[in-house]
PAROPA-47551 format. One record per residue (C-alpha): x, y, z; residue number from 0; residue in one letter. Coordinates in Angstrom, 3 decimals, padded with zeros to 6 digits. Example, Ala and Ser with C-alpha at 12.3 -4.5 7.8 and 13.67 -1.06 7.14 Angstrom:
((012.300 -004.500 007.800) 0 "A")
((013.670 -001.060 007.140) 1 "S")
//
This chain:
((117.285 099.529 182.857) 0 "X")
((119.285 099.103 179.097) 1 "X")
((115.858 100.474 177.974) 2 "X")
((115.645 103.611 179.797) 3 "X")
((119.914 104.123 179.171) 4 "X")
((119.090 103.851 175.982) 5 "X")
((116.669 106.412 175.844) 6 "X")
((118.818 108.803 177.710) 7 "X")
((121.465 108.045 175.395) 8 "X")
((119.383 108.976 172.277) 9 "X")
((117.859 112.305 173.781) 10 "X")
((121.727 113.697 175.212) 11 "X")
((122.632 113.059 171.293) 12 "X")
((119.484 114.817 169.749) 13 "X")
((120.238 118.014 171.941) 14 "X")
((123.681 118.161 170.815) 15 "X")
((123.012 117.831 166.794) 16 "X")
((120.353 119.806 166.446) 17 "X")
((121.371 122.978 167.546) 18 "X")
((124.449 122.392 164.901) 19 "X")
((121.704 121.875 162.470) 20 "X")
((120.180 125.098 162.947) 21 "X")
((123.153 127.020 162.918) 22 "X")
((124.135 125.348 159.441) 23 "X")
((121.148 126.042 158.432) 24 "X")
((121.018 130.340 159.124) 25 "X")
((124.337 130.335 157.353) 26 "X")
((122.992 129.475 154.033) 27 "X")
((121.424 131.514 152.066) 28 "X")
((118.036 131.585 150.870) 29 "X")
((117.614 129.820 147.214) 30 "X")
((116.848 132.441 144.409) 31 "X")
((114.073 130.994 142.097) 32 "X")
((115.556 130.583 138.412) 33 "X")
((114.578 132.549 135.800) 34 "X")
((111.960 130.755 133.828) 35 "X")
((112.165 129.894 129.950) 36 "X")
((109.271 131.593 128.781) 37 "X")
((110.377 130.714 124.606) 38 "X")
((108.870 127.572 124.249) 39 "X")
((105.113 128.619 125.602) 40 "X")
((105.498 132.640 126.725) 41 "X")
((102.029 132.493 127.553) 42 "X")
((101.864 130.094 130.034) 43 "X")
((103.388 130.819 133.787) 44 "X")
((103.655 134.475 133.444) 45 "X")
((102.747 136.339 136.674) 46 "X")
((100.501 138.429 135.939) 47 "X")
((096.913 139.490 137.817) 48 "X")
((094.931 140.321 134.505) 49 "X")
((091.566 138.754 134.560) 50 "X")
((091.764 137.397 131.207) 51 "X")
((095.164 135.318 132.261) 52 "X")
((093.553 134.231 135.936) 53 "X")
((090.356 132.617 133.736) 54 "X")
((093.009 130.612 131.468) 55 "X")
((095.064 129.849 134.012) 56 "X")
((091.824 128.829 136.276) 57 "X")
((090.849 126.348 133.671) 58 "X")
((094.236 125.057 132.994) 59 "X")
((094.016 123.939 136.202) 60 "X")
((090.794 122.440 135.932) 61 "X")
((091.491 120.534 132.785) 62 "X")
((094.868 119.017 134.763) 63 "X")
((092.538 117.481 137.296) 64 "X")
((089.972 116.171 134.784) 65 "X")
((087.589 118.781 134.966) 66 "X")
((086.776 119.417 131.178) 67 "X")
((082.840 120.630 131.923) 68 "X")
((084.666 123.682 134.342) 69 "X")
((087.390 124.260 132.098) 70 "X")
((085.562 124.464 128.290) 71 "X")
((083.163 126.970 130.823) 72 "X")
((086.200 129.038 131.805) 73 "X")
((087.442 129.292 128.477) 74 "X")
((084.540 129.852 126.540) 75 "X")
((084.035 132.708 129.705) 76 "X")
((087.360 134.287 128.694) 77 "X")
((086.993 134.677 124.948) 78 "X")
((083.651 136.069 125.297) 79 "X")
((084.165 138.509 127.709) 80 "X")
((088.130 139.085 126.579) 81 "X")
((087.661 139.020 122.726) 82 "X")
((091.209 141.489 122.097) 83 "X")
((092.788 139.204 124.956) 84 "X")
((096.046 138.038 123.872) 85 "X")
((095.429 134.459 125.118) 86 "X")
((092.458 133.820 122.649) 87 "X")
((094.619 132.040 120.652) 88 "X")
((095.740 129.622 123.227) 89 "X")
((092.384 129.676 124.893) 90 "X")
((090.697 128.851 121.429) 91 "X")
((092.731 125.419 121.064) 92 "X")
((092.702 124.607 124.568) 93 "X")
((089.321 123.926 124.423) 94 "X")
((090.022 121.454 121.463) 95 "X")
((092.057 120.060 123.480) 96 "X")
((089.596 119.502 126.805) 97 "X")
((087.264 117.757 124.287) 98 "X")
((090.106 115.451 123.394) 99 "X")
((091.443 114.409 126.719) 100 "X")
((087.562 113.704 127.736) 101 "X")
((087.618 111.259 124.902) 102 "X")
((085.090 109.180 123.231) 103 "X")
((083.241 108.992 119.975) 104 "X")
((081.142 112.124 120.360) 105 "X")
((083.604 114.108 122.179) 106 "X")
((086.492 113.824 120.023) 107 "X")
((084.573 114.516 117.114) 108 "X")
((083.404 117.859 118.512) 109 "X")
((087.495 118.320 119.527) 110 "X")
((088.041 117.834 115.767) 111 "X")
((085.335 120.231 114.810) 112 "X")
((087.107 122.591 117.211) 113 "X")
((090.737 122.202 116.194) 114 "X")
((089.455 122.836 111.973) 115 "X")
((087.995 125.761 113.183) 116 "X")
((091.003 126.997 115.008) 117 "X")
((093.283 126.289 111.840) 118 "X")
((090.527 128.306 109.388) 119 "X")
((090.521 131.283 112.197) 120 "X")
((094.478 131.163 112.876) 121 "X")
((095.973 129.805 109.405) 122 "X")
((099.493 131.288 110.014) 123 "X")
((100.106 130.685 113.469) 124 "X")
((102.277 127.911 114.743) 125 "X")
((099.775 126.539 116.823) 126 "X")
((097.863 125.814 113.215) 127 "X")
((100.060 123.093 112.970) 128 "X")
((099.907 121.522 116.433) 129 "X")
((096.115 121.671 115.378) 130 "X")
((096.273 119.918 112.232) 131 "X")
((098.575 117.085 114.250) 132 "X")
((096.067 116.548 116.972) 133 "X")
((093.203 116.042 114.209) 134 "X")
((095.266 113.235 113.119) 135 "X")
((096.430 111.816 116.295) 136 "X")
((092.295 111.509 116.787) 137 "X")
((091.900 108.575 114.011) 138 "X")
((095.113 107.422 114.988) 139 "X")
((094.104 107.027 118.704) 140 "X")
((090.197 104.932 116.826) 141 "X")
((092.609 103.043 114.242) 142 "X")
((091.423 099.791 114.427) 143 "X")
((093.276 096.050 114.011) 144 "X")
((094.662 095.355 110.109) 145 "X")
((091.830 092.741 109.701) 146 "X")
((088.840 095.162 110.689) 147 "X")
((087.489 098.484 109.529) 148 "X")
((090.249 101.016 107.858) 149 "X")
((088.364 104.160 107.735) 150 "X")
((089.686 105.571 110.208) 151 "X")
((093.591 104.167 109.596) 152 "X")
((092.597 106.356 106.182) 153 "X")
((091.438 109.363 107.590) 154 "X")
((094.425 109.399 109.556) 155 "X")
((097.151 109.002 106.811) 156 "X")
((095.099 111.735 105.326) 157 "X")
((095.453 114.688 108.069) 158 "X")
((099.443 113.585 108.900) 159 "X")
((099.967 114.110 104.792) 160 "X")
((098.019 117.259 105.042) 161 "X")
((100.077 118.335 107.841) 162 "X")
((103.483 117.537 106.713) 163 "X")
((102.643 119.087 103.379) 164 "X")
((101.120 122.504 104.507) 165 "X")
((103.440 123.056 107.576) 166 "X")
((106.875 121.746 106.404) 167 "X")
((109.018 124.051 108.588) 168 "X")
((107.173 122.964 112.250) 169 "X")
((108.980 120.871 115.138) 170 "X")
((106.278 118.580 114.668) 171 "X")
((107.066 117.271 111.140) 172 "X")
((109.518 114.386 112.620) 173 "X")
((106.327 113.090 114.685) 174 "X")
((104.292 113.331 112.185) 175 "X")
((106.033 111.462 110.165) 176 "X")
((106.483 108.449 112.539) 177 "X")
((103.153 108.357 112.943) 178 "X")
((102.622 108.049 109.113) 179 "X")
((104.805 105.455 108.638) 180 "X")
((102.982 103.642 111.653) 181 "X")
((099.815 104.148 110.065) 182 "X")
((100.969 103.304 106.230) 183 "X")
((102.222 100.342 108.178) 184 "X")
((098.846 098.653 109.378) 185 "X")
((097.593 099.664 106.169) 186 "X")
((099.942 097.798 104.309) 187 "X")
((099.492 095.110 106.771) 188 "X")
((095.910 094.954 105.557) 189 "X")
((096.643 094.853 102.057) 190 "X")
((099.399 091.964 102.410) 191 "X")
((096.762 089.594 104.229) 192 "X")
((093.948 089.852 101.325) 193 "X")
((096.749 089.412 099.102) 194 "X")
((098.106 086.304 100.931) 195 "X")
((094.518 085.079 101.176) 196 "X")
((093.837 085.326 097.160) 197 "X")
((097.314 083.172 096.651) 198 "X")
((096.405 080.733 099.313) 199 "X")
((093.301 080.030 096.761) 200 "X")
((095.466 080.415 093.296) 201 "X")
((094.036 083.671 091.963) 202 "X")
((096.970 084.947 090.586) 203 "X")
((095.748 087.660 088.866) 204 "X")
((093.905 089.579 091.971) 205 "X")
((097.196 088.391 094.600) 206 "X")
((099.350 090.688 091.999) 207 "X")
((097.434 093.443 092.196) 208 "X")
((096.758 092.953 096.193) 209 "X")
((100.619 092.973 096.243) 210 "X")
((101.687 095.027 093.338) 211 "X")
((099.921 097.988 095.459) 212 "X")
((101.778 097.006 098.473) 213 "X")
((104.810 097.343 097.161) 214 "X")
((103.621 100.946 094.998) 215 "X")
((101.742 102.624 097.734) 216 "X")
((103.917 101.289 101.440) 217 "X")
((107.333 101.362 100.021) 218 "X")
((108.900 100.942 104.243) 219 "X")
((106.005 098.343 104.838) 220 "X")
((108.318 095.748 107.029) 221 "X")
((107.441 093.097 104.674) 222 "X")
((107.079 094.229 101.365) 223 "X")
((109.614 091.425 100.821) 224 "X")
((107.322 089.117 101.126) 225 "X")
((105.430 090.852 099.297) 226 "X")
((107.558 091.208 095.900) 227 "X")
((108.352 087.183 096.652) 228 "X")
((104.960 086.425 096.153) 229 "X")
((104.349 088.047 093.369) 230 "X")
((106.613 086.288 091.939) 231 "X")
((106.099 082.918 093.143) 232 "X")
((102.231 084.061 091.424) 233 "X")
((103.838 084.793 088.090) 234 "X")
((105.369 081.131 088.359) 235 "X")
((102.085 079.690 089.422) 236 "X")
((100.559 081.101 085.867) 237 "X")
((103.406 079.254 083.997) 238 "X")
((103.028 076.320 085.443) 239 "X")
((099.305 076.611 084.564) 240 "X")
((099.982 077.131 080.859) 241 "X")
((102.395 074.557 080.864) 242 "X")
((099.374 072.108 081.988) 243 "X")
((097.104 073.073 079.113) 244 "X")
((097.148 070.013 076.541) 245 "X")
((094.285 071.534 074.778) 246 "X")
((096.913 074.149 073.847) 247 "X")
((099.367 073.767 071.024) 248 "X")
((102.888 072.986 072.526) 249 "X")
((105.106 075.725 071.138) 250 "X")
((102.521 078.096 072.693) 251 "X")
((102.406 076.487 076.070) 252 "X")
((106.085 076.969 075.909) 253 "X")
((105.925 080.106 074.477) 254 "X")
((103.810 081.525 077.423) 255 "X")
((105.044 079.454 079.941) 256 "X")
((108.627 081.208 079.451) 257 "X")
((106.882 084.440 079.237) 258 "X")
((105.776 084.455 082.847) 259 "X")
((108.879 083.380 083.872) 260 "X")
((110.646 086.301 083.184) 261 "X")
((108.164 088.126 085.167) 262 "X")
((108.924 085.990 087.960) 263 "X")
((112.391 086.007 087.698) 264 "X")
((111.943 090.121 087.522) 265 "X")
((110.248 090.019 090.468) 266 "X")
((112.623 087.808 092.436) 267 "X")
((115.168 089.679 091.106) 268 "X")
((113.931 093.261 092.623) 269 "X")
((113.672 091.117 096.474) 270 "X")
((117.522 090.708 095.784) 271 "X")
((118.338 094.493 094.770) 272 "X")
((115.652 096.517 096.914) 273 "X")
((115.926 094.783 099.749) 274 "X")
((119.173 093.236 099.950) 275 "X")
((119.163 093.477 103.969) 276 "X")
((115.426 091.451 104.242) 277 "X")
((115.033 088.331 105.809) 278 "X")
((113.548 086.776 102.404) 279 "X")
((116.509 087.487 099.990) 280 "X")
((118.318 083.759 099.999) 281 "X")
((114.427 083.018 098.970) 282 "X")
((114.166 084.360 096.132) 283 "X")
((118.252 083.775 095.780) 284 "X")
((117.164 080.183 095.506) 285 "X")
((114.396 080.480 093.379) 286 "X")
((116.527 081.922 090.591) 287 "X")
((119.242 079.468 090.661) 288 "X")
((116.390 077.130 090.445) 289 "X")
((115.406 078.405 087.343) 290 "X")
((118.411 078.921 086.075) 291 "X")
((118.658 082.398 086.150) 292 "X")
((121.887 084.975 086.794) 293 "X")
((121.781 086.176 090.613) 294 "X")
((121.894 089.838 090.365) 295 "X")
((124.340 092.213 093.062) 296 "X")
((122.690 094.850 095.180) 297 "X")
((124.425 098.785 095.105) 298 "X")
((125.902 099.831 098.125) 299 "X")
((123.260 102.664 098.795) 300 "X")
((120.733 099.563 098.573) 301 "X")
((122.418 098.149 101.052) 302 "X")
((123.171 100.739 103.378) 303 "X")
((119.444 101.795 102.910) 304 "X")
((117.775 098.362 103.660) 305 "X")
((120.324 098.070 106.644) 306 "X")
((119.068 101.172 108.005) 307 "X")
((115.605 100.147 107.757) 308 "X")
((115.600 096.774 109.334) 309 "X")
((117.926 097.813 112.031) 310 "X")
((115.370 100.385 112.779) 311 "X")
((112.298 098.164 112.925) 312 "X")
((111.950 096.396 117.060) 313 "X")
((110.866 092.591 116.996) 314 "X")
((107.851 092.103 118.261) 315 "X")
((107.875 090.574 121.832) 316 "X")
((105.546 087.804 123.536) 317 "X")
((104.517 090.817 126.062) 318 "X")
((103.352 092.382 122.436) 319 "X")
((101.526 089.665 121.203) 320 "X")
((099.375 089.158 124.680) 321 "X")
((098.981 092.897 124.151) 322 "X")
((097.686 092.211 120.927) 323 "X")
((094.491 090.112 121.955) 324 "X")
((093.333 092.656 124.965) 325 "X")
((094.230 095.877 123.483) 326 "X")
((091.755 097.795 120.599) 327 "X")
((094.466 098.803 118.301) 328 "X")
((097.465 097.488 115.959) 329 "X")
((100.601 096.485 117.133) 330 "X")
((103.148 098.768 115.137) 331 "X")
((106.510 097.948 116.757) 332 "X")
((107.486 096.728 113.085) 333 "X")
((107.332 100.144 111.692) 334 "X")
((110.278 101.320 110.015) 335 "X")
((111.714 104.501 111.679) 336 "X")
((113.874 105.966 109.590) 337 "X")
((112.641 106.730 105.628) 338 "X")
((110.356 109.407 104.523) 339 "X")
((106.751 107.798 103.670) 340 "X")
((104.799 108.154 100.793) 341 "X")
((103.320 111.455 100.663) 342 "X")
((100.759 110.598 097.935) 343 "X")
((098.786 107.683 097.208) 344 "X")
((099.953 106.434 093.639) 345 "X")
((097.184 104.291 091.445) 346 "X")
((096.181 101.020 093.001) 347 "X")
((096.996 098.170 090.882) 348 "X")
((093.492 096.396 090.036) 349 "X")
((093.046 092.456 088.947) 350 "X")
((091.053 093.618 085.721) 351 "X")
((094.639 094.989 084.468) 352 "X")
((096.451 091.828 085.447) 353 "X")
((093.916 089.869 083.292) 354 "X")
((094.252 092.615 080.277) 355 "X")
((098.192 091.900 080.542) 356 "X")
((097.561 088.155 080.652) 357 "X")
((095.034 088.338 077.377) 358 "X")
((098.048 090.350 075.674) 359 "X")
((100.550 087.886 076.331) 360 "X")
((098.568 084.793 075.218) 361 "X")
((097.690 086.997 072.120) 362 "X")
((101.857 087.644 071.690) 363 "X")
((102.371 083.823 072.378) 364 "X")
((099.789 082.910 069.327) 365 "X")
((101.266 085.409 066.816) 366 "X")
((104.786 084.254 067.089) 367 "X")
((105.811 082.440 064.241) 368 "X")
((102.582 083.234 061.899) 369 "X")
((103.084 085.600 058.595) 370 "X")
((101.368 089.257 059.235) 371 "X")
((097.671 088.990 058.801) 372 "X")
((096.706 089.626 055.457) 373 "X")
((094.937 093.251 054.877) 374 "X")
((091.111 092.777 054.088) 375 "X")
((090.100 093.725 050.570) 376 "X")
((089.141 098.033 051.123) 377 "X")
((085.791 098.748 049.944) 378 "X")
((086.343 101.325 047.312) 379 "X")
((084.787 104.709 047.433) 380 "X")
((082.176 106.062 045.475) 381 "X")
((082.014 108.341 042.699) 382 "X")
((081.181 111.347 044.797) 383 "X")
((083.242 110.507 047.988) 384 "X")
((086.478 112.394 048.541) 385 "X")
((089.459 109.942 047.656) 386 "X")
((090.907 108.194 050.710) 387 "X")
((094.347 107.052 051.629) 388 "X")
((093.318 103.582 052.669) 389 "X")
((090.815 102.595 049.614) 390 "X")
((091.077 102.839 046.142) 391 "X")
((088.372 105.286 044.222) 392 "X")
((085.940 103.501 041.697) 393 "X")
((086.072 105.038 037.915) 394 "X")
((084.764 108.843 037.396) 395 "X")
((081.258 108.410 035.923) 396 "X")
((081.603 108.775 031.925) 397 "X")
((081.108 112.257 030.855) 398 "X")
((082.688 114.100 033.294) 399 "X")
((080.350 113.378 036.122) 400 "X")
((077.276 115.677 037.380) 401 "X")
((075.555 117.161 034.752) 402 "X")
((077.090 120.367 033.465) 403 "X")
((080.624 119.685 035.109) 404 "X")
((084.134 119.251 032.838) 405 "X")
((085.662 116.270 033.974) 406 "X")
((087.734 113.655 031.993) 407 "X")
((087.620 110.204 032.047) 408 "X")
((088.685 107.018 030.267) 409 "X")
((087.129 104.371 028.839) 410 "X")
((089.191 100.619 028.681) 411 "X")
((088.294 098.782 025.883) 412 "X")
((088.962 095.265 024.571) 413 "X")
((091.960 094.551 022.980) 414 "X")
((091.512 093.762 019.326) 415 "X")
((091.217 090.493 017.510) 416 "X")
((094.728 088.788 016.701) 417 "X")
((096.591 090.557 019.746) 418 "X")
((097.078 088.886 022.900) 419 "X")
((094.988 088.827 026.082) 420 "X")
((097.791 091.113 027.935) 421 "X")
((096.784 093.941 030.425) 422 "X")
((099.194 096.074 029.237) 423 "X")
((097.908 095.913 025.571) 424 "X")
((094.523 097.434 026.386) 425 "X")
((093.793 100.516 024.476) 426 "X")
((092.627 103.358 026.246) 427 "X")
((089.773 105.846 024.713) 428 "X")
((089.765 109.374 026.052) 429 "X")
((086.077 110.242 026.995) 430 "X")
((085.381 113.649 026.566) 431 "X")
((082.245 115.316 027.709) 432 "X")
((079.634 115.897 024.991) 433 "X")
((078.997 119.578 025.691) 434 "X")
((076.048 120.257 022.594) 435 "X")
((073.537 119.761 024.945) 436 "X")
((072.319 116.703 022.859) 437 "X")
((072.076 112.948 025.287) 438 "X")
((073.617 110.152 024.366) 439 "X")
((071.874 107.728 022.189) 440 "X")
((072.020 105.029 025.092) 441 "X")
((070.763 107.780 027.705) 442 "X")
((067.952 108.831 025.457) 443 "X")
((064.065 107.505 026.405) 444 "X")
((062.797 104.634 023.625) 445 "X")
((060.425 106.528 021.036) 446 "X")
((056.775 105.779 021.745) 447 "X")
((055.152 103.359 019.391) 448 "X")
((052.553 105.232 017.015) 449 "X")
((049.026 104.813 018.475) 450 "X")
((046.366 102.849 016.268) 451 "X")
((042.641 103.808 016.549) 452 "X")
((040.440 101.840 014.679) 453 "X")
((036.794 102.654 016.096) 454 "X")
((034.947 105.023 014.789) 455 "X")
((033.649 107.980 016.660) 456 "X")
((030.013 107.564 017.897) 457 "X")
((030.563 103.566 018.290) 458 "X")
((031.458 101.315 021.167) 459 "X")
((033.294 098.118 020.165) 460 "X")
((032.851 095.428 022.870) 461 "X")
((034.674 092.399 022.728) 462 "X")
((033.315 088.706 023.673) 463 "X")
((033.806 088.758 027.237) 464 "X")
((032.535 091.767 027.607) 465 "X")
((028.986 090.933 025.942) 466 "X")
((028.656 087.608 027.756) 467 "X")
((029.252 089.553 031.032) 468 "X")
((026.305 091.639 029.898) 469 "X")
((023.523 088.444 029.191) 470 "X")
((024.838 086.962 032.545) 471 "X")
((023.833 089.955 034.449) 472 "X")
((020.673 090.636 032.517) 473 "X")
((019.382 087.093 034.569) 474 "X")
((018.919 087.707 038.064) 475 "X")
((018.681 084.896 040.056) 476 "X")
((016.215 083.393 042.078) 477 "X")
((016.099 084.704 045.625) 478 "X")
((015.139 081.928 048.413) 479 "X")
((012.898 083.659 050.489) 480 "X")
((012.049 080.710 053.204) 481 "X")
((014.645 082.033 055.731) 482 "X")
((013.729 085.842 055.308) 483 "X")
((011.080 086.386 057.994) 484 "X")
((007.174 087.422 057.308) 485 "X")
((004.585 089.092 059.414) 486 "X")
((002.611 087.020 057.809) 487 "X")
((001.246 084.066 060.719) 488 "X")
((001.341 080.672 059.015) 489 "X")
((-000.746 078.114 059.124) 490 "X")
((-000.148 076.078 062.875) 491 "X")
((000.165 071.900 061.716) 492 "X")
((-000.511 068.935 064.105) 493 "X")
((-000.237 069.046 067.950) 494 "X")
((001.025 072.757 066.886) 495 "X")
((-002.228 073.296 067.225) 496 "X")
((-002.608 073.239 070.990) 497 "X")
((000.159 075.508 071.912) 498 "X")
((-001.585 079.386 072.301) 499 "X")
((001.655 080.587 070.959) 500 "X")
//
C-alpha cells in the first residue's frame, strides 16, 4: 500500500509542474544565434552554397574525423577544378596539414614538401608563416633524447631561426621562440654531457672547447653554470699539471702554473657576475677565496636578469623522469622561458685552439726573464740585387760595375807603415772607371809563349818510345791453334778406335 501511495503521490505532482513548465517555457523567447567572428579565419564557417566552399568544407570535415585519404582527395578535387577559387590558399596548406596529422616518417616528409611549396607559391601571405612554423614543429615533433642522434634537433633550430627571421611581425613569433629555446636547450644538453665526459677523463683541452661552445652558442641553456664552473675547475686542473712537472725548470712551472690560474679565476669569476641567481655561484664563490682571489659583485640588471630566468625554468618532477624512460623525446621542462635565443650559430670553440693557446703560454712562460734573441747575421746581397732594408749590400764591383756603365766605387787600402792599426785611419782610394777602352793589366789574358819548331820540313822526328813501340809490333806473336777447331779428322788413339764416331 506505501508503494502504490507513493506512486500516486509522485504522478498528482508531475501533472501539476509540468504544465508550469511549459508555460515558462512559451514565454521566453527564442535565442538569436551570435554573430560570428569571422577576423581570425574569414574563410572558415561562412554560409555559403558555392561548390568550391562545400568541397573544403567537406574535407575539413573529413580530416576532423581522421580521414586524411578523403580529405587530401577533396582538396586536391577543389583546386583542380576551382583554380581562381578564393579558398586555394587555405585549401593548398590544408593538405600540408592532412599529411601532418597522419604522421610518420614518410608522411610528414611529404607534409614538409607540401608546406615549402606553399611558402614559394604564397611568399607574402600570412599563412607563409604558419607554414614555415609547422616545417619546424615536424623535427621538433622526431627530436630525439640529448644522448642520441641530433639531426633532426638541428634541422629544427634551423626552420624556427628561419621563421623568426623572415616573418618578424607574425603572432607566431612568441611560439616560435619557445620552441627555440626548447630546442637550443637539448642541444646544449648534448654538448654539456661530452663535455662532462672529456673532464671526467682529464682532457682539459677538448672539455674547454665542449664547454666554451656551450656557453657561446646556448647562452639560456639552464646550466651553463655548470658549464663556465667547469671550465674553470679545467683551467685549474692544467696548473696543477704544470706544477707536477720536475723535468721542468721551477720558475717556469710557477710561471705557468699562475698563468692558468688566472684563467680559472676568470672563469669562476664570470659564474659570479652572469649568473648571479644560479644554483652554482657559492661554488665558484668558494673556489676563489680558496685561491685567494677578490670575490667580484654582480650589476643589478645581472641580477634581475638571472632571477628572471631561473624563476622561469619548472623543476623537473618524478612524474617527468618516469616520463623520461617510456617517452621518444627530451624532457624540456628546464627551458628558460623568458630571453630571446641565439639567432645565429657563432664559431664552435675546437680543442686544436685550446692546445695552440696552451703552446703560446708555455712559449710566454720560457721567454720570461731571458734577453731578446739575438738577430741572426743577414746574408748580404749581391752586387746586382736591389738594396734591402733588412741586409747590408756587398761592395759595387770595381769599375763601375757592368761593362760600359759609370758607377763609382772605393777601394780600402792598408794603412801605411808607422801608423796605427785603427779603422778609422784607413785611406780610401776613389776608383774611377777606366773609360779608354783599354783592360786592366790584371784583367788582361797572359801573352802566349813564342812557339819553337825545330824539325825540318819533309822529316819525322820520333822519340824512343815511339820507335820501340814500332819493333814490338813488327813481332807478331805466336797464335795457339790447338783449341781453334779443324775439319780436318784426326787420327782416333787406343780403345778410340772402337767407337764408329
Amino acid at each position: 500500500m506505501n508503494r502504490l501511495s507513493n506512486r500516486i503521490v509522485a504522478a498528482a505532482l508531475a501533472a501539476l509542474v509540468v504544465p508550469g513548465v511549459l508555460a515558462f517555457a512559451s514565454d521566453q523567447k527564442p535565442k538569436q544565434k551570435k554573430d560570428q567572428d569571422l577576423s581570425a579565419n574569414p574563410l572558415a564557417n561562412v554560409n555559403s552554397k558555392q561548390p568550391d566552399k562545400e568541397l573544403f568544407d567537406k574535407a575539413m570535415a573529413a580530416m576532423k574525423k581522421g580521414k586524411f585519404d578523403v580529405a587530401r582527395l577533396d582538396l586536391q578535387t577543389m583546386l583542380n577544378t576551382y583554380p581562381d577559387s578564393e579558398y586555394r590558399m587555405r585549401a593548398k596548406l590544408a593538405v600540408g596539414d592532412t599529411w601532418f596529422k597522419e604522421g610518420g616518417t614518410a608522411a610528414l616528409t611529404q607534409a614538409e614538401a607540401e608546406y615549402k611549396d606553399f611558402i614559394t607559391f604564397f611568399p607574402d601571405a600570412p599563412e607563409a608563416a604558419e607554414a614555415q612554423m609547422k616545417v619546424g614543429d615536424i623535427y621538433y615533433q622526431q627530436m630525439e633524447k640529448p644522448d642520441r642522434d641530433f639531426t633532426n634537433a638541428l634541422e629544427a633550430e634551423k626552420a624556427y631561426r628561419q621563421m623568426i627571421n623572415l616573418f618578424p611581425d607574425s603572432t607566431l613569433i612568441p611560439r616560435a621562440k619557445q620552441k627555440l629555446r626548447n630546442v637550443q636547450e637539448v642541444l646544449g644538453e648534448r654538448e654539456m654531457q661530452i663535455g662532462l665526459y672529456y673532464s671526467s677523463r682529464e682532457d682539459f683541452p677538448a672539455t674547454i672547447a665542449r664547454l666554451q661552445t656551450v656557453v657561446d652558442a646556448y647562452p639560456l641553456y639552464s646550466k651553463s653554470d655548470l658549464a663556465m664552473l667547469t671550465i674553470g675547475d679545467a683551467y685549474a686542473g692544467e696548473a696543477k699539471i704544470y706544477r707536477g712537472l720536475t723535468a721542468m725548470p721551477g720558475a717556469m712551472r710557477e710561471r705557468l702554473a699562475s698563468l692558468y690560474l688566472d684563467k680559472a679565476a676568470a672563469a669562476y669569476d664570470k659564474v659570479i657576475t652572469k649568473y648571479p641567481m644560479a644554483p652554482r655561484v657559492e661554488d665558484a664563490k668558494d673556489r676563489l677565496v680558496a685561491m685567494n682571489r677578490p670575490v667580484p659583485e654582480p650589476t643589478k640588471d645581472a641580477i634581475a636578469e638571472s632571477e628572471a630566468e631561473e624563476a622561469s625554468r619548472q623543476p623537473i618532477h618524478f612524474t617527468d623522469r618516469t616520463l623520461d624512460i617510456i617517452k621518444h623525446g627530451p624532457i624540456t621542462v628546464e627551458a628558460a622561458h623568458v630571453g630571446d635565443p641565439t639567432l645565429e650559430t657563432p664559431k664552435r670553440t675546437l680543442a686544436p685552439d685550446i692546445t695552440k693557446e696552451n703552446i703560446a703560454l708555455i712559449t710566454e712562460a720560457r721567454n720570461v726573464g731571458k734577453p731578446a734573441a739575438e738577430a741572426t747575421a743577414a746574408t748580404p746581397t749581391g752586387p746586382n740585387e736591389p738594396p734591402r732594408s733588412d741586409q747590408p749590400s756587398a761592395a759595387p764591383l770595381q769599375g763601375g760595375g757592368a761593362p760600359g756603365g759609370s758607377g763609382v766605387g772605393v777601394q780600402i787600402l792598408n794603412a801605411p807603415s808607422g801608423v796605427a792599426a785603427d779603422p778609422s785611419n784607413a785611406l780610401v782610394k776613389p776608383v774611377v772607371p777606366d773609360n779608354s777602352g783599354n783592360i786592366p793589366a790584371a784583367e788582361a789574358p797572359a801573352t802566349a809563349p813564342a812557339q819553337v819548331n825545330e824539325i825540318k820540313p819533309g822529316t819525322a822526328q820520333q822519340t824512343p818510345a815511339q820507335s820501340a813501340n814500332r819493333k814490338d809490333m813488327s813481332k807478331k806473336p805466336k797464335t795457339d791453334l790447338g783449341d781453334e777447331s779443324s775439319s780436318k779428322k784426326k787420327k782416333k788413339k787406343g780403345l778410340a778406335k772402337l767407337n764408329p764416331f
